[in-house]
C-alpha positions as CSV (number, residue, x, y, z in Angstrom):
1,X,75.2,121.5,106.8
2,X,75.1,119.2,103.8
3,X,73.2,115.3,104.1
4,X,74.2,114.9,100.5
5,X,73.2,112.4,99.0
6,X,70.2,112.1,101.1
7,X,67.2,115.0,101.4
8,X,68.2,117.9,103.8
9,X,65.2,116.8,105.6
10,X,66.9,113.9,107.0
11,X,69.1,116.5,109.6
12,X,66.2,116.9,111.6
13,X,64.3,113.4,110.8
14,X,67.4,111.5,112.3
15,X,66.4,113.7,115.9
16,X,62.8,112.2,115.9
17,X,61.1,108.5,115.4
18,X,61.7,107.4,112.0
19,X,62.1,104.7,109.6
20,X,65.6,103.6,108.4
21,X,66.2,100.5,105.4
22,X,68.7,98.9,104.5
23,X,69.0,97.0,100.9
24,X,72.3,94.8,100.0
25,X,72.3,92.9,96.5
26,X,75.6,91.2,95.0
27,X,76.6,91.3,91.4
28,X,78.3,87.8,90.3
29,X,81.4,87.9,87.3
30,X,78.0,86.8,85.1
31,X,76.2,89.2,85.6
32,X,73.5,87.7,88.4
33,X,71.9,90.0,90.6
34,X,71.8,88.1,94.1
35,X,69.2,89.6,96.8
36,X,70.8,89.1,100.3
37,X,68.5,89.0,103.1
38,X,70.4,91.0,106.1
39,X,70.2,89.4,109.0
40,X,73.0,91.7,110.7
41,X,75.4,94.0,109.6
42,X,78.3,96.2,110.4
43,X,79.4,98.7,108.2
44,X,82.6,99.9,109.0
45,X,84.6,103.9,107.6
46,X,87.6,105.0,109.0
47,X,90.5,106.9,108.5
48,X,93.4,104.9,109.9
49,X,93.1,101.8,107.4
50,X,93.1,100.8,104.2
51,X,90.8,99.6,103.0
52,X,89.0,102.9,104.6
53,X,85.3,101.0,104.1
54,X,84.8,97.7,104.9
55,X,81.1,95.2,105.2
56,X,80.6,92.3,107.6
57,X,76.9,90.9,106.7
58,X,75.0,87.5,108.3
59,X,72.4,86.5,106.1
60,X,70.5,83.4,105.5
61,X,72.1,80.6,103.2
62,X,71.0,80.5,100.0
63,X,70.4,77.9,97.4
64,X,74.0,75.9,96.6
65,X,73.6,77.6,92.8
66,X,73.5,81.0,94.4
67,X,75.9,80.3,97.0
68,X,78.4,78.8,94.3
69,X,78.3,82.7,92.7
70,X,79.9,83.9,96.1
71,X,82.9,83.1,95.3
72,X,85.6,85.6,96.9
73,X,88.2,84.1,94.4
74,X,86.0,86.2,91.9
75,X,85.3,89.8,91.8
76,X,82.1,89.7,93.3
77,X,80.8,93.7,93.9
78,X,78.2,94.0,97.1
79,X,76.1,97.0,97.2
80,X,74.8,98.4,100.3
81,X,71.6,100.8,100.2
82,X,70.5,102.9,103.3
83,X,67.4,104.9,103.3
84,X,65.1,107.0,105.5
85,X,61.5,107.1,105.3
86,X,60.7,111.1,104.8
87,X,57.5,112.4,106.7
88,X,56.0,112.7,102.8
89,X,56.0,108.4,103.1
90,X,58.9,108.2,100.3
91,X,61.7,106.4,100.8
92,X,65.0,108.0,100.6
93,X,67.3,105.2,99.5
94,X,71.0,105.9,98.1
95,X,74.0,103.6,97.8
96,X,76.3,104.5,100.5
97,X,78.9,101.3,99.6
98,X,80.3,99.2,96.5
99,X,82.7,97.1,97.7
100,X,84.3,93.5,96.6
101,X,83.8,90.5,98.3
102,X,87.0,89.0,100.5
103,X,85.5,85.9,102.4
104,X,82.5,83.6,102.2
105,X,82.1,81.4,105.8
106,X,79.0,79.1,105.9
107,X,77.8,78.3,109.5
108,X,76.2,75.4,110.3
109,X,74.1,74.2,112.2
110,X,73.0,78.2,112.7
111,X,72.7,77.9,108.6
112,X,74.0,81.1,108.5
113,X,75.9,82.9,105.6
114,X,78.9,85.6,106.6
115,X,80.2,87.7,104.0
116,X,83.2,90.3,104.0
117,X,83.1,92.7,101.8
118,X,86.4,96.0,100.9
119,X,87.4,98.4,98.9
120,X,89.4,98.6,96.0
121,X,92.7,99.2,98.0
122,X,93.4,95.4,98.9
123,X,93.0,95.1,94.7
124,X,95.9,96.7,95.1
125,X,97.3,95.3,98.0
126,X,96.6,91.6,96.7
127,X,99.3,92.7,94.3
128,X,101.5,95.2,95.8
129,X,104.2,93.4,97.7
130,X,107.9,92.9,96.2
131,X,111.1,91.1,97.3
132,X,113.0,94.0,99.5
133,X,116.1,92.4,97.5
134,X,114.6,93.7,94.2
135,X,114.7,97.0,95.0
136,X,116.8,99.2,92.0
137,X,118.0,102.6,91.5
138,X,115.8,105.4,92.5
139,X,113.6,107.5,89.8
140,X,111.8,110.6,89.9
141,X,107.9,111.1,88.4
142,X,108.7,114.3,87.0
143,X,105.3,115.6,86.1
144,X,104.6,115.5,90.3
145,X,103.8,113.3,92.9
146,X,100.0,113.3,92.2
147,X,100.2,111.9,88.9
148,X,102.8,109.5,89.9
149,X,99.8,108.2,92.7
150,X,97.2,108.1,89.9
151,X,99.1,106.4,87.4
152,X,100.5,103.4,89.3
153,X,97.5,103.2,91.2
154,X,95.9,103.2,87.3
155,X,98.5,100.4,86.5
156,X,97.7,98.4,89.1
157,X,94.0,98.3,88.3
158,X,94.3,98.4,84.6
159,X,92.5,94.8,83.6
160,X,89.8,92.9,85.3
161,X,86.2,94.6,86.4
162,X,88.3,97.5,88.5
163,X,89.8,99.0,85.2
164,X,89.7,102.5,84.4
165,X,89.2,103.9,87.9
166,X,87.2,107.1,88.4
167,X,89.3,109.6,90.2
168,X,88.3,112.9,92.2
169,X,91.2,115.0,93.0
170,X,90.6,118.3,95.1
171,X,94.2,119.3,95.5
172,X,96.8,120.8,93.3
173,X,98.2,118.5,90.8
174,X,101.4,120.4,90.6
175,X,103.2,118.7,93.2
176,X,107.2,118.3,93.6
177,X,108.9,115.4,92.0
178,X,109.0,112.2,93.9
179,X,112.0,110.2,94.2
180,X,111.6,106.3,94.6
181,X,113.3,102.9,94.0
182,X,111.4,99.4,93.3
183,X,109.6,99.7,96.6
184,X,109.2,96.3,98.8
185,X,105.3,97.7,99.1
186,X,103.7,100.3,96.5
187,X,100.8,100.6,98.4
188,X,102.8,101.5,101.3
189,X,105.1,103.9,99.0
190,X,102.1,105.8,97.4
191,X,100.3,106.4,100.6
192,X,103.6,107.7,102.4
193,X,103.8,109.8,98.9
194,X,100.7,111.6,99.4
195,X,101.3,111.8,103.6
196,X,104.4,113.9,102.9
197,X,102.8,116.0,100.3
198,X,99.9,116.6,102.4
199,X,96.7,114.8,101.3
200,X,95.2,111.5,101.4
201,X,94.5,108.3,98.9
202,X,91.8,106.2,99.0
203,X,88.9,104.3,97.6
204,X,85.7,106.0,99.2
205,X,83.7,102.8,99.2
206,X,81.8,103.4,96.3
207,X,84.8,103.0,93.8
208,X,85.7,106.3,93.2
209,X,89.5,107.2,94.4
210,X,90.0,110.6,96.1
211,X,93.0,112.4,96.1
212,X,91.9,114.8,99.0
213,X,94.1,117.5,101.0
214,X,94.3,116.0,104.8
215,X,91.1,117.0,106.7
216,X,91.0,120.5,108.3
217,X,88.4,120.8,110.9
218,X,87.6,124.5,109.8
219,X,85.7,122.5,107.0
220,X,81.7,122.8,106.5
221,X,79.9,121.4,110.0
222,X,78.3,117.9,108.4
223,X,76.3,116.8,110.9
224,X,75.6,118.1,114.5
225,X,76.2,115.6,117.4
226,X,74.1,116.9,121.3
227,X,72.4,115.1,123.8
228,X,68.8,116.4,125.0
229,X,66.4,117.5,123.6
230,X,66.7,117.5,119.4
231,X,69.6,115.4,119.9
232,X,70.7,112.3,118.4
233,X,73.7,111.1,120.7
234,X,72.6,107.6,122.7
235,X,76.1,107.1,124.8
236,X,79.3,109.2,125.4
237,X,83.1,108.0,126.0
238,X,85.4,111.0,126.3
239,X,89.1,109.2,126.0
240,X,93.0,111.5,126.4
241,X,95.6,108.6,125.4
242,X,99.8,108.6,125.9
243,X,100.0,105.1,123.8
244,X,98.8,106.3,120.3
245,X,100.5,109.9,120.9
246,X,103.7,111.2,120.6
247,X,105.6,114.0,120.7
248,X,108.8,113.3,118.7
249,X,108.6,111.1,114.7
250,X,111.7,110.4,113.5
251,X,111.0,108.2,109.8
252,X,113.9,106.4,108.3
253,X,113.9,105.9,104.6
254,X,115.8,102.8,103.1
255,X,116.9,102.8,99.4
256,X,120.1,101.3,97.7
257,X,122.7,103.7,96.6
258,X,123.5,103.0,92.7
259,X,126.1,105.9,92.4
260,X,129.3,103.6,93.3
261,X,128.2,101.2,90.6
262,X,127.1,98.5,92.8
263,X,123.8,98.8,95.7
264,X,124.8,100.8,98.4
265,X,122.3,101.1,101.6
266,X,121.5,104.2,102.1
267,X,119.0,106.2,104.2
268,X,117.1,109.7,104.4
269,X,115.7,110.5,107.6
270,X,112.3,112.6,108.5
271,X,112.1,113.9,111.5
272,X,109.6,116.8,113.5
273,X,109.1,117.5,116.9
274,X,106.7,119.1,119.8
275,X,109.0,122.3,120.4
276,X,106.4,124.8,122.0
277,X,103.4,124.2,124.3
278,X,102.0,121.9,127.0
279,X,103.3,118.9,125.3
280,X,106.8,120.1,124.5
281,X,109.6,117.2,125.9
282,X,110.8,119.6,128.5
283,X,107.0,119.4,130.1
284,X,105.5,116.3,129.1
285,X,108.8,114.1,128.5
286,X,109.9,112.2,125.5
287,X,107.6,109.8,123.4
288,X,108.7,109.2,120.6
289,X,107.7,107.2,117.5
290,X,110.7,105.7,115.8
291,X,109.2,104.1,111.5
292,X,111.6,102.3,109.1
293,X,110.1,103.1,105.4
294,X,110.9,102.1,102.0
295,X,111.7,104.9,99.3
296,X,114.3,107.8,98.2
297,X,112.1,111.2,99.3
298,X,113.9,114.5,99.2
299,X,114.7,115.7,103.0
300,X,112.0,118.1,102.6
301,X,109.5,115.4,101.6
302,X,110.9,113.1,104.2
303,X,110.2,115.6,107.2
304,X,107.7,116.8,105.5
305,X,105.8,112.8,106.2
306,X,107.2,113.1,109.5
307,X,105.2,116.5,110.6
308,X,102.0,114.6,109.0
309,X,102.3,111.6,111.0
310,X,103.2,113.0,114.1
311,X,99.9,115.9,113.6
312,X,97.6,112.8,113.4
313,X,99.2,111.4,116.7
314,X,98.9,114.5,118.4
315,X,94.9,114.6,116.6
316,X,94.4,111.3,118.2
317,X,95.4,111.4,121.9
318,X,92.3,113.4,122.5
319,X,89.0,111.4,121.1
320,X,85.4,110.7,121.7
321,X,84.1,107.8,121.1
322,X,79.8,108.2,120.3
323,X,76.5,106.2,119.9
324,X,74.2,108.0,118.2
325,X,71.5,107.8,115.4
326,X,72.7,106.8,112.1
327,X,73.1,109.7,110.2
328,X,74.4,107.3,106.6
329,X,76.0,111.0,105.1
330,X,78.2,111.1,107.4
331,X,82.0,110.0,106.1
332,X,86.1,109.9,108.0
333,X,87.1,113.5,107.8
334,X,84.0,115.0,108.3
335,X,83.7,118.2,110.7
336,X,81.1,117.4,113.5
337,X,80.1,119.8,116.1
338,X,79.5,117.5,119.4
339,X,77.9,119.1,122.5
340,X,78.1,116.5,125.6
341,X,76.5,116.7,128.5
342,X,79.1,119.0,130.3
343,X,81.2,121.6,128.4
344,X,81.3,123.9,125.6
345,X,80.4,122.8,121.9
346,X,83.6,121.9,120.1
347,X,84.7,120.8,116.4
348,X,85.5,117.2,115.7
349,X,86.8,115.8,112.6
350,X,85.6,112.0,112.4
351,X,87.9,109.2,112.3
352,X,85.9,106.3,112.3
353,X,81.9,105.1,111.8
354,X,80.6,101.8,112.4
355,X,77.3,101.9,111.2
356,X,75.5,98.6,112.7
357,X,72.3,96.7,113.0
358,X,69.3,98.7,114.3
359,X,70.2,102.0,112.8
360,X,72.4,102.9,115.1
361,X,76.7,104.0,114.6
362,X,79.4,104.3,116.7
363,X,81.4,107.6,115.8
364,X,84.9,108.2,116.7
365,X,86.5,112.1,116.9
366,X,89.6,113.2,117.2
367,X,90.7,116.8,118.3
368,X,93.4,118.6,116.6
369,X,95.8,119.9,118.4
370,X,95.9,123.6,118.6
371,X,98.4,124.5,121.3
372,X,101.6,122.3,119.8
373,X,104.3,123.8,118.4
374,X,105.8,121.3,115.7
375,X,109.6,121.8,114.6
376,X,110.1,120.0,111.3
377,X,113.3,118.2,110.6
378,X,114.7,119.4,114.3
């Protein structure tokens, strides 16, 4: 097990009583460095969204000068420190989120001060939307579908206190071609380029954007979840779901056919299916999951994003929702290891955290599904 960036020591201190800190600060477009006393919080990761990391924070109001330097209209950057306080007496304190500031409410007459804070994705987001009637021919990125990702994602962020993004890829950069047209959403168009190639996209919180392969719960155990004795688990919630499942995603891909000399609809379709197993349609009936998409994949790529939606669905119908101890390493895609009080041990891959006030978070799992058959393009 890894508690990177925080001292190994922590895995066991987080079992035991201990001190937790938290520290939040936020940098103005001048420069100023503005203390926030933290009143509440609620730290939020998950998988499911972008932005993956988000920060709702109460703190006193401050003096109007200070308050007129929270201004969401600017890029304000809000740093959020957690710490532990080791059995030595030092404190171990690491920034676990950098994120920009969205909205500013003052509350009166509680004279309270509520902040939201993202990351970098709605930077792009802000700025990502165009007319669906502007959309043109399709191109191909020919040096591969990674690149394509980190250079319009590059583009998007190229002036203002976001430039120059730091990237950490851990997959293969030579990835197929991928066709598109003048998208009606480039967020939406890069994250479904990475879905059908197989890996993810996204600001971790601290402004560094991952290219990462899709989360495999063979991965390194980062943090054990039991009840009892040693254990760190406050409540339970063991959940099986037919609403966010399905068995059958069919994806249909929109793009204007230039090859008559005028724009043509046209559409590719993505499809992949339960075939085999408890949950095939012949057993469990048909749910199926019907998406309309912009973009000009190749049929491969296009089933290909249908096989990786519909393996998240299938992850998902199967969850635990837990209380337990902070443990601030902990990060959406994670393996976990989660004894409850009945059953065997089992490996989780985290979803979601919601670390709140108190030092306490609310971890959701999800199960992947290893008795499904999945047909792609069926």
């Amino acid at each position: 097990m890894t508690t990177a960036p925080f001292d190994p020591a922590v895995e066991q201190l987080v079992a035991q009583p201990h001190e937790q800190t938290v520290r939040v600060t936020a940098t103005a477009p001048d420069g100023t460095l503005i203390a926030l006393d933290v009143i509440d919080y609620v730290l939020d990761f998950t998988e499911r969204r972008a932005p993956r990391v988000s920060l709702s924070l109460t703190c006193p109001v401050p003096d109007p000068a200070t308050l007129d330097k929270l201004d969401p209209r600017t890029y304000v950057v809000v740093r959020f420190y957690a710490g532990y306080r080791l059995p030595s007496g030092a404190l171990d304190e690491h920034l676990v989120a950098k994120l920009h500031l969205r909205d500013r409410h003052v509350n009166r007459p509680a004279n309270t001060l509520t902040l939201t804070a993202a990351g970098q994705e709605l930077l792009i987001i802000d700025q990502s939307k165009f007319p669906p009637e502007e959309a043109g021919t399709a191109q191909t990125w020919p040096a591969g579908v990674v690149d394509w990702v980190k250079t319009y994602i590059g583009t998007f962020l190229s002036t203002g206190p976001a430039a120059n993004p730091t990237w950490s890829v851990g997959v293969n950069l030579d990835r197929a071609p991928f066709a598109y047209g003048q998208p009606a959403d480039w967020w939406d168009t890069m994250w479904d380029a990475a879905q059908a190639n197989g890996f993810d996209v996204f600001d971790d919180g601290l402004g560094v954007w991952h290219i990462d392969p899709l989360p495999d719960v063979s991965a390194d155990v980062a943090h054990d979840l039991r009840v009892g004795s040693g254990g760190t688990l406050l409540d339970t919630a063991a959940g099986l779901d037919r609403d966010d499942w399905a068995n059958l995603v069919q994806l249909r891909y929109h793009y204007f056919d230039t090859s008559s000399g005028s724009n043509v609809d046209a559409y590719t379709y993505g499809r992949a299916q339960v075939t085999a197993g408890p949950y095939r349609e012949a057993t469990a009936g048909l749910k199926a999951l019907w998406e309309d998409r912009e973009g000009r994949p190749s049929q491969v790529q296009a089933d290909a994003a249908a096989g990786a939606l519909l393996t998240r669905l299938l992850s998902r119908s199967r969850s635990l929702a837990l209380e337990a101890v902070a443990a601030w390493w902990l990060r959406p895609g994670d393996t976990v290891t989660v004894q409850l009080p009945t059953g065997a041990q089992e490996r989780h891959i985290v979803a979601g955290l919601v670390f709140r006030t108190g030092g306490t978070m609310r971890v959701v799992t999800r199960l992947p599904d290893t008795v499904s058959t999945i047909t792609i393009g069926a």
